[in-house]
N, C-alpha and C positions, 0 to 999 in steps of 0.2 A: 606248781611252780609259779613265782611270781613273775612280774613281768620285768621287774628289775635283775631277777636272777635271768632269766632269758636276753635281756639286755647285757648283762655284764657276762654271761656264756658267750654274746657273740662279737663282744669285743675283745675278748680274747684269744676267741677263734678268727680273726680278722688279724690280731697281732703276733698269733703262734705261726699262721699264715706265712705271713710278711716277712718274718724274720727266717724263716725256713726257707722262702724265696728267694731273699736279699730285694723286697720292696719297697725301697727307699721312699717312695711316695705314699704311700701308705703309711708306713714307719714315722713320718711326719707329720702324718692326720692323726694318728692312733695315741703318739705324744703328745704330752703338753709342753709345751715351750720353754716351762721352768726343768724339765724332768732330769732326773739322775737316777741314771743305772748303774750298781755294787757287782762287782764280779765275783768269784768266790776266793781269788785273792786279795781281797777289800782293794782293789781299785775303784776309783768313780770316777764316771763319763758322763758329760752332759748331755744334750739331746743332740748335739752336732756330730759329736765323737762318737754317740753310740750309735747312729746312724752310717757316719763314716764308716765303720767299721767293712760295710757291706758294700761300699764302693770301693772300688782298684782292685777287689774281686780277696781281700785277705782272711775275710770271714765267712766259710763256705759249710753250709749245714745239707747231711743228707736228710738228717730228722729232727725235726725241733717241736716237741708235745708238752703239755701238763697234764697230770691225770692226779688221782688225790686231793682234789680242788676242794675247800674250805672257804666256805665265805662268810665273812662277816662284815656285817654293813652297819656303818654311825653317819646317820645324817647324808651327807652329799657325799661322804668316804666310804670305799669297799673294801678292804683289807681282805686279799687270799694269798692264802698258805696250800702249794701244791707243789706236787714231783716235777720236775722240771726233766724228761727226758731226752738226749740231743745224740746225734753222733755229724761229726764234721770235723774240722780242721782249719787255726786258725794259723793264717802265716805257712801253711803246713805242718803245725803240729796239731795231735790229736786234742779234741774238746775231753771235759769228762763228759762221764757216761750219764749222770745221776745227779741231779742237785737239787736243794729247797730249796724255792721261791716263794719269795714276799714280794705280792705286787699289791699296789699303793693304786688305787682306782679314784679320782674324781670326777663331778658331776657339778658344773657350773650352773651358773644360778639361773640362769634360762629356761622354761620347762622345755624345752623342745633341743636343750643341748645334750649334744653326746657326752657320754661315758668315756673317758682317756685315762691312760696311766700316766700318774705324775712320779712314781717311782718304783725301782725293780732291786731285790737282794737278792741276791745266789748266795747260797752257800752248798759246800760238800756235804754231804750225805757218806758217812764213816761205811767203810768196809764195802765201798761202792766201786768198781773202773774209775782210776783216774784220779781218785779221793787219798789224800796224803796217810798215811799208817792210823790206824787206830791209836791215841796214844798208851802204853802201857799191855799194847797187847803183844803176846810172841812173836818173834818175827816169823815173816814167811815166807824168808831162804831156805830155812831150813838148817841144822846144822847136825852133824855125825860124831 
C-alpha cells in the first residue's frame, strides 16, 4: 500500500468519523472551503450548510461507513467510488440505508498539506432501504 492510499484511508476515516459524530470542527478541517456536497436527492450544500446540518442536533447518525472503496488518483485529485453505509435520521426522518459515493479528494500544492474533500455525491443504490422503486420493476405490494 502506498502511502498516499494510507493518507487518503485516513482521511476518510477522520471524515466518516466526524460526520457519524456530528464533528463540526473536524468537519471544517476535513473540508475544503470551496466544497459541495450532492445528496441523493441532487440537493447541494456548500461547506456551511453541510456542516450546519449537524448543529441544532437535525442530523443524527447511528452509523455512517464506506466500504467498497475504489480509488483512483490524477495528480493532486483522488476520486473514490464506495458504499456509503448510514442509518440515522434526519429532522426525524429515516436516512437511506445504502448509497454510492463520489468523493472528490484534493491535495494542495504544499508537500506537507493535507489531503481534503473538495466534493461529495450520493446517490441511491436501486433495490436498497430507503432507495426510490427500481424503475420498470414489479411492484412490491403485491397484488391478488
Amino acid at each position: 500500500m502506498s502511502d498516499i492510499t494510507t493518507e487518503i484511508e485516513t482521511v476518510l476515516a477522520n471524515w466518516t468519523s466526524a460526520e457519524r459524530s456530528g464533528d463540526v470542527t473536524v468537519l471544517d478541517t476535513v473540508l475544503t472551503d470551496d466544497f459541495v456536497g450532492v445528496g441523493p436527492l441532487g440537493f447541494a450544500l456548500p461547506k456551511d450548510a453541510w456542516i450546519g446540518r449537524h448543529r441544532g442536533g437535525d442530523l443524527v447518525y447511528d452509523a455512517f461507513d464506506l466500504d467498497e472503496v475504489d480509488e483512483h488518483r490524477h495528480g493532486d485529485a483522488t476520486v473514490v467510488i464506495a458504499r456509503h453505509g448510514a442509518r440515522g435520521a434526519y429532522q426525524g426522518h429515516p436516512l437511506p440505508e445504502a448509497l454510492r459515493a463520489t468523493v472528490v479528494l484534493v491535495h494542495d500544492d504544499a508537500p506537507s498539506a493535507p489531503w481534503r474533500l473538495a466534493s461529495l455525491h450520493l446517490s441511491f443504490i436501486a433495490g436498497t432501504p430507503g432507495a426510490p422503486p427500481i424503475p420498470g420493476a414489479p411492484s412490491q405490494t403485491g397484488s391478488s
